[in-house]
N, C-alpha and C positions, 0 to 999 in steps of 0.2 A: 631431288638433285643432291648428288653428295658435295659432300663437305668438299674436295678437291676441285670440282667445277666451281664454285663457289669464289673460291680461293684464285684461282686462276682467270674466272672474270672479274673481281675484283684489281688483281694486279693489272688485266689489261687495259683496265678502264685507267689507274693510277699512271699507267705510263702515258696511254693516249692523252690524255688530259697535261700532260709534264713536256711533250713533245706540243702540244697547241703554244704550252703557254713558251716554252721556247721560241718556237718560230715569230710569234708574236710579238716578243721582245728584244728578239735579233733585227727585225726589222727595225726598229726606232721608228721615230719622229719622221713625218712627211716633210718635203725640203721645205713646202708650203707653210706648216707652221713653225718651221726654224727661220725662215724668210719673214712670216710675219713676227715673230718675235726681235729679231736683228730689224724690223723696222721700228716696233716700239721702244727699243733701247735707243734710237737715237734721237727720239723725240721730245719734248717737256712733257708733255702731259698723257703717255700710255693709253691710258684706257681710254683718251677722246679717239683713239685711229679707228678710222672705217677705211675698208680695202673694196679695189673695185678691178674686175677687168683683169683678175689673173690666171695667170695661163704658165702649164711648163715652156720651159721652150726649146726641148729635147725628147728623143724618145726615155732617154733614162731617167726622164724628171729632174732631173739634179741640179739644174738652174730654173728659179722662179721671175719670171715679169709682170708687173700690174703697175698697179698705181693708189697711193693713198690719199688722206685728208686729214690730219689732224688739229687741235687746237693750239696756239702759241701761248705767246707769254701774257696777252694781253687776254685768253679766255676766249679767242676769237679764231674761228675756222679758216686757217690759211688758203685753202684748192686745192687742189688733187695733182698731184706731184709724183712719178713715174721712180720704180726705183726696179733693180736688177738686182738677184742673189745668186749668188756661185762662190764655188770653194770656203763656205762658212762665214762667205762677208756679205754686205749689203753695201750698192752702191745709191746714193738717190743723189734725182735732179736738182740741178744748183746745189748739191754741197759737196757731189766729190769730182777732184778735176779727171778721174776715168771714166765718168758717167757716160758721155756721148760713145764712148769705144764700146763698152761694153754693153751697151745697148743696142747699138750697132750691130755687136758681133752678136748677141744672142737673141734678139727680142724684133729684128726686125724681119 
């Protein structure tokens, strides 16, 4: 093989591999783990949440519905409590006053 095919499967390989890792990273984060994380921010105790029951609820993915369970303040497992993600925010049951709309609007 001469030096010049060499050379040139080399560079092809360096792009293909530059071009993976682009698309890769243009993609981002699934709404799914921006949803669970905007649910662990608004809990006391993060790493007790268990997620159960979610589902897109669009064909673009871009809004997430389920429901969780985390621990309180007292170290004790509250119930599984429904929350809705769209536009970057997370709505959950009994603590935001748009819960029932947006649930409504997208998760039923």
């Amino acid at each position: 093989m001469q030096a010049s095919n060499v050379i040139r499967i080399f560079a092809a390989v360096i792009l293909l591999g530059g071009l993976i890792g682009y698309v890769i990273y243009a993609r981002g984060p699934s709404a799914q783990s921006l949803a669970e994380s905007a649910v662990r921010a608004k809990v006391k105790d993060p790493d007790s949440v268990q997620f159960r029951k979610i589902r897109y609820s669009d064909s673009t993915k871009s809004q997430v519905c389920g429901e969780f369970n985390a621990k309180n303040a007292f170290g004790g497992y509250a119930g599984f409590r429904r929350f809705v993600y769209h536009s970057d925010s997370v709505a959950i049951e009994n603590a935001d006053p748009n819960f029932e709309m947006w649930w409504g609007l997208y998760c039923d």
